[in-house]
C-alpha positions in Angstrom: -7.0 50.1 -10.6 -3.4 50.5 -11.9 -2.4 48.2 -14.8 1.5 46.7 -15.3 2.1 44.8 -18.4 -0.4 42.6 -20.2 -3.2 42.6 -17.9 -1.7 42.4 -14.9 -3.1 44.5 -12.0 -1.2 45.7 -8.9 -2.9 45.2 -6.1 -2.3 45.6 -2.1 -2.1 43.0 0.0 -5.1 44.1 2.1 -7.0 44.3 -1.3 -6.1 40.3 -1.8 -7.1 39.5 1.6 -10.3 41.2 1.3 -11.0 39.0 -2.2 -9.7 36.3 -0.9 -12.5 36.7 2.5 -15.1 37.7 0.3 -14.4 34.2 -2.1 -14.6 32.3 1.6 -18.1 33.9 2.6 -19.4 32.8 -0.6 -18.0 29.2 -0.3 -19.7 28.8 3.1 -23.1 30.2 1.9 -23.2 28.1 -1.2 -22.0 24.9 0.8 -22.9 23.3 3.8 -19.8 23.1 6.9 -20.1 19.2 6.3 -19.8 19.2 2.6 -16.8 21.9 3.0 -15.0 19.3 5.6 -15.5 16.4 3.5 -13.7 17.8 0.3 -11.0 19.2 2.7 -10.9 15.7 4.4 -11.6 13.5 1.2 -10.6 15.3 -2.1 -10.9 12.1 -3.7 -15.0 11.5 -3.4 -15.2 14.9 -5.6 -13.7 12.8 -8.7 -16.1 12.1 -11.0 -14.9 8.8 -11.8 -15.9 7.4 -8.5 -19.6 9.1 -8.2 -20.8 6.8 -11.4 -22.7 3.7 -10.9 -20.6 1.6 -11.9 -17.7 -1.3 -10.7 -15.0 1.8 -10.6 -17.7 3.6 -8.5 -18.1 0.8 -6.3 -14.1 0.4 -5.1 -13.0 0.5 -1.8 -12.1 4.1 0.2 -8.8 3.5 0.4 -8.2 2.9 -3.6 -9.7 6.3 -3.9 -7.2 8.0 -1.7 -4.2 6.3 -3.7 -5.5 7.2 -7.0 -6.2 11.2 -6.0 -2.7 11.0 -4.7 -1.7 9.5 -8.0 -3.3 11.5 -10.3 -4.4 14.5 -8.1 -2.0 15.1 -5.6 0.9 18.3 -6.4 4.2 16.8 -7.5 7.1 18.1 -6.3 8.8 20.5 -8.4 11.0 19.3 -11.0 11.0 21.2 -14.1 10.8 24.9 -12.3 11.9 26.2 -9.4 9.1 27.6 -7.0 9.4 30.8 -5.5 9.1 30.8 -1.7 6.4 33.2 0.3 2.8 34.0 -0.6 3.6 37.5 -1.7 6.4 39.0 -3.5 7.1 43.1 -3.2 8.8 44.6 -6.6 10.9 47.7 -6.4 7.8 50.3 -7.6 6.0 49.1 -3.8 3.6 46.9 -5.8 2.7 43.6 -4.4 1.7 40.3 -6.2 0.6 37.0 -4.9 3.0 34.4 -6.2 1.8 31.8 -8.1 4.0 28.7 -8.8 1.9 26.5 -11.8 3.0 23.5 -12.4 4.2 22.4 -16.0 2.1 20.6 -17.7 3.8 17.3 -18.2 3.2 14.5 -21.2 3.5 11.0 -20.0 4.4 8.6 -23.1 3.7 4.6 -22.7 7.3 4.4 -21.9 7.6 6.5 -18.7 5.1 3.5 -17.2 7.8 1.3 -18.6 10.6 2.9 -16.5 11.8 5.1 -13.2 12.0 8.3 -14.0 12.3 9.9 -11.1 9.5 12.3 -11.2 10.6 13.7 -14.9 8.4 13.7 -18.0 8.4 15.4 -21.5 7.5 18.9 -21.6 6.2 20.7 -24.3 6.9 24.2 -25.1 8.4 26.9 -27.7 11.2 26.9 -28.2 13.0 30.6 -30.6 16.5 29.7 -31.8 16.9 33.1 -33.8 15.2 36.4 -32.7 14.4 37.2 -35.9 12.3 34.2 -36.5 9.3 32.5 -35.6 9.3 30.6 -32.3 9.0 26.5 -33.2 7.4 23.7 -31.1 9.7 21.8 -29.1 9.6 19.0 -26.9 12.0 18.4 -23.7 12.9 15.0 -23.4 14.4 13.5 -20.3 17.6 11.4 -21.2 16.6 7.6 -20.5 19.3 5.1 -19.5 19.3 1.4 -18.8 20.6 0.3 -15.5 20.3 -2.5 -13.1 18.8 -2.2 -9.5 18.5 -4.3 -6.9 15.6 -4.6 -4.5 16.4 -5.8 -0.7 13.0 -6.8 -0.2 12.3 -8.8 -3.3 15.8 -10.3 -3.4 15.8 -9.5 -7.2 18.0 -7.2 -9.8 15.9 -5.9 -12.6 17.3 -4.3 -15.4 15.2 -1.3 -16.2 14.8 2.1 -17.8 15.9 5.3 -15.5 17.0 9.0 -15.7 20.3 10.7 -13.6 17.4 12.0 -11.4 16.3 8.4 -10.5 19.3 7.2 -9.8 20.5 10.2 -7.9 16.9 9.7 -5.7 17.5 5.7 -5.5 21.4 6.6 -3.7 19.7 9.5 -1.7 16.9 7.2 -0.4 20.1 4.8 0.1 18.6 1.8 -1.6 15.6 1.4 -4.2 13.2 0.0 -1.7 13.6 2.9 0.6 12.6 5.0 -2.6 9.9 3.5 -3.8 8.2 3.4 0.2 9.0 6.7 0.8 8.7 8.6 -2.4 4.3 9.3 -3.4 2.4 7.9 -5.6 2.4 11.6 -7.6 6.0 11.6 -7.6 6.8 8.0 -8.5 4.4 8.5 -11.8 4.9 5.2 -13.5 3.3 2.1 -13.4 6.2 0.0 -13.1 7.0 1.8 -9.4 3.9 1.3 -8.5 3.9 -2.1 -9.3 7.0 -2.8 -7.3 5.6 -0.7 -4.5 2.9 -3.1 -4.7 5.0 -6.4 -4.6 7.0 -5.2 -1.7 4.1 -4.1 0.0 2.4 -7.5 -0.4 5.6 -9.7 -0.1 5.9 -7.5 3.7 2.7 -8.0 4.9 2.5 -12.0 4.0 5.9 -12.5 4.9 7.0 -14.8 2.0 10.1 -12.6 1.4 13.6 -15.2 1.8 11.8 -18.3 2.4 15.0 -20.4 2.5 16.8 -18.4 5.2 14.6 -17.2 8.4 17.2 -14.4 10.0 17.2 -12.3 6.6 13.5 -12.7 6.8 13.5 -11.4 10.0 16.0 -8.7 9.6 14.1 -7.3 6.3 10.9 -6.9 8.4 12.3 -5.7 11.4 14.0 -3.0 9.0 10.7 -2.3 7.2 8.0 -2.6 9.9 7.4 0.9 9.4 5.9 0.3 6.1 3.9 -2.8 6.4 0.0 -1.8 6.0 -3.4 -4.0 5.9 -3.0 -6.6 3.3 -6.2 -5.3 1.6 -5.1 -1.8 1.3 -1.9 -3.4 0.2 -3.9 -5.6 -2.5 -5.1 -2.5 -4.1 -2.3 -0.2 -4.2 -1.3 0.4 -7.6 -3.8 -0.9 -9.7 -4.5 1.1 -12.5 -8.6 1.9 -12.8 -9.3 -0.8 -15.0 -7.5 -3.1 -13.0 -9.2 -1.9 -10.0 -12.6 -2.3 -11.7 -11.9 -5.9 -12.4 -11.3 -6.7 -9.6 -14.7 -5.3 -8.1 -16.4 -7.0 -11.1 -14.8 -10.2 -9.3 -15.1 -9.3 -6.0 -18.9 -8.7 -7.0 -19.3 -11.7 -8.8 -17.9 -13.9 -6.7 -20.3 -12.8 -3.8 -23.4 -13.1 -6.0 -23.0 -16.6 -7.3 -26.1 -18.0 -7.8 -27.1 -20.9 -5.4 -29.1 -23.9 -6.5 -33.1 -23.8 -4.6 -32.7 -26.7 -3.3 -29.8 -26.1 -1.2 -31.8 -22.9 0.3 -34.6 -25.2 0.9 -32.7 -27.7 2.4 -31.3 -25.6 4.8 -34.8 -24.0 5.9 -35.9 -27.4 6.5 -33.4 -28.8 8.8 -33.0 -25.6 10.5 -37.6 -26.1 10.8 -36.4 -29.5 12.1 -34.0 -28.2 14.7 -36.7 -25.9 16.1 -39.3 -28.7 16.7 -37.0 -30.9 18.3 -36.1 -28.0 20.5 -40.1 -26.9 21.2 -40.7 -30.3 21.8 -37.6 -31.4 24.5 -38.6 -27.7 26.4 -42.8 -29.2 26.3 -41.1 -32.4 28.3 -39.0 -30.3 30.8 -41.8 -28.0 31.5 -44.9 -30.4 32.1 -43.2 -34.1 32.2 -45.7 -37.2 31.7 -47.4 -38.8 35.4 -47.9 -42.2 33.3 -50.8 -44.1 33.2 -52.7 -45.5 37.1 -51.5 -48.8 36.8 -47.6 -47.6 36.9 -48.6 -45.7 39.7 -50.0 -48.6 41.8 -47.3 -51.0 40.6 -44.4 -51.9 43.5 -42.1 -53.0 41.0 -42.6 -50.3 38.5 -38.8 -47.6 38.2 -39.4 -44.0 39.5 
C-alpha cells in the first residue's frame, strides 16, 4: 500500500468502504441487534458512571440524557473550522476520509462562573522563532463583565462573558432565547445551566411576574414551546453530585422508618372492617325466623 508523509496511507474510496463494512459485520456478530439499537437510541446507559450501584446509578432516565449531552454530546465547532464532505480528493488522485477532531478544550473553575459562549482555553505549542524550540502555550479566551437581562426571570445579572457570548445572546435576540435554544454541550458552564434551570422551573410553575397577570401570560404564551415536565425540569442542570443528593433524598425520604405499632394498627382495623363485612353479608344471606312465640304473637312487627 502506498505511503504519503508520516504514516499516512492513501487509500481508495472502495478500499474505505470495504473496512468500513468489514468493521460493521464484526459489530453485529460480536453484539446482539437489541444491544446495537439501545447504544444508538441511548448513548447515555453506556456511561460508566450510571451502571454502578450506587445513588448516581440509581437517577432518573432523563438526567442521563442531559448529562451525555452535557458531557458527551459533539460541540459545535468553535476553535477550527471543519471541512465539509466525507472524503476529500488531493491533486495526485489520492483520496482520504476527512476527519474533523475536536480540540481538546480545558475548562477552569471560572468558565462555570461565566457565559462563554462555547469557548474554553486551549492548550497547544506555540514556535515564535524557527530557529528555536517550540514553547507551551495556552489560548485564553478574553473575559468581559457585562450585564444581561432575562425576560423570564425579570432580573439583570452582572456576569462574566466573551464577544462570542454576547454576539450569540443578540443573534438568539435575547438571553432567554439563548440559553433554551442553545445545548447543554454548547452552553458548557454551570451558571447557564443553572439559569436554564430557573427558567425552566419558573415556566412550568408559573410564578414568573406574580404582581402583573398579562406579562405573565404574554411570557408563557411566548415560551410555551419550551415548557417541559416539572420533573425533568427539576433535574436539568444538576451537576452529578447534586443529582446524587437528591436521590439519596428522594431514597431516604421514601424509606423512613415507621413505628410497629402504626403497621399493626392498621392491620387490625382493616381485620375489623372485614368481619363486620362477613358478618352484615351472613345476615342478608340467611336472615333470623325469630323464636315460635314471635311467630304466634298478633301484635308482634313483621
Amino acid at each position: 500500500m502506498p505511503r504519503r508523509g508520516r504514516g499516512r496511507y492513501l487509500v481508495s474510496v472502495t478500499q474505505l468502504m470495504a473496512l468500513q463494512l468489514r468493521m460493521n459485520y464484526r459489530m453485529a456478530s460480536r453484539y446482539s441487534a437489541a444491544a446495537i439499537r439501545e447504544s444508538l437510541t441511548k448513548p447515555w446507559n453506556a456511561i460508566r458512571l450510571f451502571q454502578l450501584d450506587s445513588y448516581i446509578g440509581r437517577v432518573p432516565e432523563h438526567y442521563k440524557k442531559f448529562y451525555w449531552e452535557w458531557k458527551c454530546a459533539p460541540k459545535s465547532p468553535v476553535h477550527y473550522v471543519p471541512r465539509k464532505g466525507l472524503f476529500r480528493r488531493y491533486g495526485n488522485g489520492s483520496v482520504q476520509a476527512v476527519q474533523n477532531v475536536p480540540l481538546l478544550l480545558l475548562q477552569p473553575k471560572e468558565l462555570h462562573e461565566g457565559i462563554w459562549g462555547g469557548e474554553a482555553i486551549v492548550k497547544g505549542f506555540l514556535k515564535r522563532n524557527p530557529t528555536r524550540r517550540r514553547v507551551p502555550h495556552y489560548w485564553v479566551p478574553t473575559i468581559k463583565t457585562s450585564v444581561v437581562y432575562s425576560e423570564i426571570l425579570d432580573r439583570y445579572m452582572n456576569v462574566h462573558v466573551t464577544e462570542r457570548a454576547l454576539s450569540l445572546i443578540d443573534k438568539h435576540y435575547g438571553l432567554d432565547y439563548y440559553i433554551l435554544q442553545t445545548s447543554p454541550a454548547d452552553l458548557m458552564s454551570e451558571l447557564a445551566l443553572k439559569l436554564r434551570r430557573e427558567m425552566l422551573l419558573a415556566l412550568v410553575r408559573g410564578t414568573l411576574y406574580p404582581n402583573n397577570p398579562a406579562k405573565k401570560q404574554e411570557i408563557l404564551d411566548k415560551y410555551k414551546d419550551y415548557i417541559i415536565p416539572e420533573e425533568e425540569a427539576d433535574w436539568f442542570g444538576l451537576t452529578t453530585k447534586e443529582a446524587a443528593t437528591k436521590q439519596k433524598l428522594i431514597e431516604d425520604r421514601a424509606n423512613v422508618p415507621q413505628p410497629l405499632k402504626n403497621s399493626f394498627r392498621a392491620e387490625f382495623i382493616e381485620y375489623l372492617k372485614e368481619k363486620q363485612e362477613e358478618e352484615e353479608q351472613k345476615k342478608i344471606e340467611s336472615p333470623s325466623e325469630g323464636s315460635w312465640i314471635s311467630r304466634v304473637n298478633p301484635f308482634a312487627k313483621n
